[in-house]
C-alpha positions as CSV (number, residue, x, y, z in Angstrom):
1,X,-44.7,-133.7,-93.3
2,X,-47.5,-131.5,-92.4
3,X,-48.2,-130.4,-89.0
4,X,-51.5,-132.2,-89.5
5,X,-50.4,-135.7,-90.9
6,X,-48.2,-136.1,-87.9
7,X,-50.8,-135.5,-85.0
8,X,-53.1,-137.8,-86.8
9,X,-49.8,-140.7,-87.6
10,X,-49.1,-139.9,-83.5
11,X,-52.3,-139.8,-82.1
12,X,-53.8,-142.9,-84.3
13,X,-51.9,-144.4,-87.1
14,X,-49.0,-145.2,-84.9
15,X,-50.8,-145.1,-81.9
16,X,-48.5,-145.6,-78.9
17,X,-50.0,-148.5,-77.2
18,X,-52.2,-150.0,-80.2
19,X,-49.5,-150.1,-82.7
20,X,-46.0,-149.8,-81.0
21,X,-47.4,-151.6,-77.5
22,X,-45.5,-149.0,-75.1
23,X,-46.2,-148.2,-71.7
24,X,-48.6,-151.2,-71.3
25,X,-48.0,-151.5,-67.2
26,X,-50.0,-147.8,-67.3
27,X,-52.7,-148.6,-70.0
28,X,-53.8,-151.8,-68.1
29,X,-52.9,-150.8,-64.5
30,X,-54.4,-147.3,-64.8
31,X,-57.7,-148.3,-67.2
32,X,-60.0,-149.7,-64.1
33,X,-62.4,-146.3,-64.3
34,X,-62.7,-143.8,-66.5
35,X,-61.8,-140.6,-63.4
36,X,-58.5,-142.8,-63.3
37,X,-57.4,-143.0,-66.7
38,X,-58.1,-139.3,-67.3
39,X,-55.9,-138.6,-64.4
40,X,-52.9,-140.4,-65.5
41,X,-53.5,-139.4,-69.1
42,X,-53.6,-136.0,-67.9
43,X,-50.2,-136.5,-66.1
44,X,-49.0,-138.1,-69.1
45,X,-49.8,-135.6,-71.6
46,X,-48.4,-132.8,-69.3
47,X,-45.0,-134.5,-68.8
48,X,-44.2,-136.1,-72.3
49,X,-45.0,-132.2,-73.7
50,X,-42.7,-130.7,-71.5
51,X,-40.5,-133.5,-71.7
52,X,-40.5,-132.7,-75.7
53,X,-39.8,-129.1,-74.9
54,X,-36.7,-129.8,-72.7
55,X,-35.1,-133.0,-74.4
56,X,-35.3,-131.0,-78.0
57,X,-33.1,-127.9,-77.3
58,X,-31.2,-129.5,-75.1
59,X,-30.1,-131.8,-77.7
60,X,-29.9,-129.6,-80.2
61,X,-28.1,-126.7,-78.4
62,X,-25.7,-128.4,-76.0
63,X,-25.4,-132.6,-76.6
64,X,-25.2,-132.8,-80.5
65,X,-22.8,-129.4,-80.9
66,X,-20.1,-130.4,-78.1
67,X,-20.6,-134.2,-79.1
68,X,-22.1,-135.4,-75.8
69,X,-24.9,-137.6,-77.8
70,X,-23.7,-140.2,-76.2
71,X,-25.3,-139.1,-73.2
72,X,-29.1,-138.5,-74.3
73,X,-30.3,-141.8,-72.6
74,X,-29.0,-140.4,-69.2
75,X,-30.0,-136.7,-70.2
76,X,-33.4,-137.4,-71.3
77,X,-34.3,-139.6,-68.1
78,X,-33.1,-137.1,-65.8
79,X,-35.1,-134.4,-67.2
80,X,-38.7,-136.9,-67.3
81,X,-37.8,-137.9,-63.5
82,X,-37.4,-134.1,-62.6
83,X,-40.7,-133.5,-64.5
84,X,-42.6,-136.4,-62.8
85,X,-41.8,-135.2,-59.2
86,X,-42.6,-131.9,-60.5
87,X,-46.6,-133.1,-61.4
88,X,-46.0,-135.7,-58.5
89,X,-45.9,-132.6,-55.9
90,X,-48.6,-130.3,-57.4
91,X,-50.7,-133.1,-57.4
92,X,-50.1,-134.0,-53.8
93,X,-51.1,-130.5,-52.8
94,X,-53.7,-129.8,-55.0
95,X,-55.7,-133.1,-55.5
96,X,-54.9,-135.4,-52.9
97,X,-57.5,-138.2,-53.8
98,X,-56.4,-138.7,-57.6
99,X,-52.5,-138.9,-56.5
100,X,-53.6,-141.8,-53.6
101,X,-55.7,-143.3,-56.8
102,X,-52.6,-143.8,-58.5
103,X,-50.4,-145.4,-56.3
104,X,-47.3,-146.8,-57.7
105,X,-48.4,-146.5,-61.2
106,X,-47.4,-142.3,-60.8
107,X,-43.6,-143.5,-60.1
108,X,-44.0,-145.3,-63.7
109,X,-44.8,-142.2,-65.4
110,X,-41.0,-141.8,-64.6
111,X,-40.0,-145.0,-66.2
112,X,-43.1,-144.5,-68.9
113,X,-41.2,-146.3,-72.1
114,X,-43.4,-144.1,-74.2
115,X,-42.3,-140.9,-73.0
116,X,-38.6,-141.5,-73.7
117,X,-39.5,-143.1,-76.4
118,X,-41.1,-139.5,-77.8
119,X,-38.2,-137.6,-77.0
120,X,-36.1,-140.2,-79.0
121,X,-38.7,-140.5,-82.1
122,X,-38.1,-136.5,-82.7
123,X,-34.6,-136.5,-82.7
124,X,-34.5,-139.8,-85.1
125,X,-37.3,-138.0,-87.2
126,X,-35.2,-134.9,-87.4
127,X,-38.3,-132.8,-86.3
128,X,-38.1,-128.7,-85.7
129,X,-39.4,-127.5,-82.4
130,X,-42.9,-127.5,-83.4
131,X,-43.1,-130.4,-85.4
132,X,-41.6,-132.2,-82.0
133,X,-44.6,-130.5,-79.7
134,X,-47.2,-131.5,-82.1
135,X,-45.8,-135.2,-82.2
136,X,-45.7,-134.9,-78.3
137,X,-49.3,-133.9,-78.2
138,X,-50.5,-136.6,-80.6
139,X,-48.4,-139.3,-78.7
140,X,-49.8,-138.3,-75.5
141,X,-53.6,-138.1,-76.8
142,X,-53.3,-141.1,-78.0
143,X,-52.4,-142.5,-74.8
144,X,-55.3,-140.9,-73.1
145,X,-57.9,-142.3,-76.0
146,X,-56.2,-145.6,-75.1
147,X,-56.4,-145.5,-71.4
148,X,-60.4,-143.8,-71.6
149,X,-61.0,-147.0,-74.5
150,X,-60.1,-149.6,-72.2
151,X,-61.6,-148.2,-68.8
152,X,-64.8,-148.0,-70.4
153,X,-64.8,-151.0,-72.2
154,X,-63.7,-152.6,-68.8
155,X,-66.6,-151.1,-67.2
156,X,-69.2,-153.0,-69.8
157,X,-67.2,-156.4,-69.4
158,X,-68.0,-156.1,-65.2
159,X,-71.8,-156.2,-66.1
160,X,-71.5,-158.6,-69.0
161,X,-71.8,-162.3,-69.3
162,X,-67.8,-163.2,-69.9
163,X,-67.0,-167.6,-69.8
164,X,-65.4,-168.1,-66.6
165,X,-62.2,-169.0,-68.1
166,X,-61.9,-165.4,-69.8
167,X,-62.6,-163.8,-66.6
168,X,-60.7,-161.2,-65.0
169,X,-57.2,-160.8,-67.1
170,X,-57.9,-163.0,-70.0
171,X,-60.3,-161.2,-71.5
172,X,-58.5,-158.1,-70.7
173,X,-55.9,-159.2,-73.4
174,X,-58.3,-160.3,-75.7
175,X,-59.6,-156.6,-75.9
176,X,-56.6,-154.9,-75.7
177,X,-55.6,-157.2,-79.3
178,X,-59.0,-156.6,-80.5
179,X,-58.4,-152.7,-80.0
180,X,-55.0,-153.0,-81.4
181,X,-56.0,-154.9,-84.5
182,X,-59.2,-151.6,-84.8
183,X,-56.2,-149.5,-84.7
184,X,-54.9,-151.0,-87.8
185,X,-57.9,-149.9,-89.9
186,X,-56.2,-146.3,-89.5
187,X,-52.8,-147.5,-91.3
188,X,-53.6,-146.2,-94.5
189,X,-55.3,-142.9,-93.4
190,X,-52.4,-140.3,-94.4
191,X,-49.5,-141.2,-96.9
């Protein structure tokens, strides 16, 4: 598979919230603004790429060759936590107001289904290094389109006329499914 057709099947066909509905506590807890969801997609792109670039040779150099695979799940959360309080203290120091902004929804980036889940999907797709960072990448993007999709959407449903038994959460869902079900218009985009 080409370089190409992955970013495009990570960052859309198989988009990570749309189509495989991971990290769903971020995408709706993070998607009030639009300064928010850049933040934390920001955070999340940085972490899951790095978390690519650490998982991939560790697994490939040290778990699979002295036959410790047993021990990715534990690996591969260590390493995301260590990342996450890694971006958790350079944000503290260098921009105090987004870090405040996100509240407890930073600790999920820790516990963030889809970045485990991206270190597992390039090991299970057999992916070389650089296939493995470019599926990171599109994974991640497509987390930030999702996030930046819903905030502004949210932002037009806050001045529009919604039935008072949609308000507030309900009709929150009912755009997230009508995004998802946009989202399968891109299924048959590469073969």
């Amino acid at each position: 598979m080409t370089l190409f057709k992955i970013f495009i099947s990570a960052f859309l066909i198989n988009n990570v919230v749309f189509m495989r509905f991971l990290a769903l506590c971020p995408f709706i807890g993070m998607s009030t603004d639009e300064d928010k969801s850049t933040g934390m997609g920001l955070a999340v792109i940085f972490v899951t790429v790095l978390a690519t670039c650490v998982t991939w040779p560790i697994y490939k150099f040290i778990l699979e060759p002295l036959g410790l695979v047993f021990l990715q799940i534990l690996v591969f959360i260590l390493v995301i936590a260590a990342l996450v309080q890694l971006v958790e203290f350079y944000l503290k120091k260098t921009s105090p107001l987004l870090y405040n902004s996100m509240g407890i929804y930073f600790a999920l980036i820790t516990s963030n289904c889809a970045i485990l889940a991206v270190t597992f999907d390039v090991i299970s797709n057999g992916y070389s290094f650089v296939e493995s960072v470019v599926y990171a990448i599109g994974v991640a993007l497509g987390f930030l389109l999702s996030l930046l999709l819903l905030a502004g959407i949210r932002r037009r449903i806050r001045t529009s006329p919604v039935p008072a038994f949609l308000k507030g959460t309900p009709i929150l869902f009912v755009t997230a499914a009508l995004l998802s079900m946009a989202f399968m218009g891109f299924s048959g985009l590469v073969k």
